[in-house]
C-alpha positions, 0 to 999 in steps of 0.5 A: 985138344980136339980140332974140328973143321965145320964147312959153313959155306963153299968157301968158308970154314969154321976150325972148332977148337974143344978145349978147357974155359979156364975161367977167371974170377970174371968168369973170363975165359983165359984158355987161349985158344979163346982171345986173339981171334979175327972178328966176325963179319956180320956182313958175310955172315948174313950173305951166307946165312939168307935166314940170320937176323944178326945186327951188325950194327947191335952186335960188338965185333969182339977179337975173344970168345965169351961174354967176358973181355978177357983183360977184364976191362969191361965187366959189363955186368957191374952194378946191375947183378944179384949180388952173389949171383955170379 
């Protein structure tokens, strides 16, 4: 496992982590390294980042990585897909 440490302002880091995705049948990611994360704070982000558009209000704050919730509750793709697509 690779760790990186990615300075994003004076005083925030951001530690990368290189690892497998280890997906499930969900396409979930199960590597964990990937759940059980702190949610982003849109907020700060947008201090720091004067040029992000992130919507705090549209954007889920998510404790994974991914677009998947790993305990597979919310497969939100259900129902809308080309079957055999995924």
């Amino acid at each position: 496992m690779k760790k990186t440490r990615v300075p994003l302002t004076d005083d925030l880091t951001m530690v990368c982590v290189e690892t497998d995705a280890a997906l499930d049948a969900l396409l979930s990611s199960q590597a964990p390294e990937a759940s059980g994360l702190a949610p982003l704070d849109w907020e700060a982000i947008n201090g720091a980042y004067p040029e992000s558009v992130a919507d705090g209000d549209y954007l889920d704050s998510t404790d994974y990585i991914g677009a998947v919730n790993p305990d597979g509750s919310d497969p939100w793709w259900a129902g809308w897909t080309v079957s055999g697509s995924l």
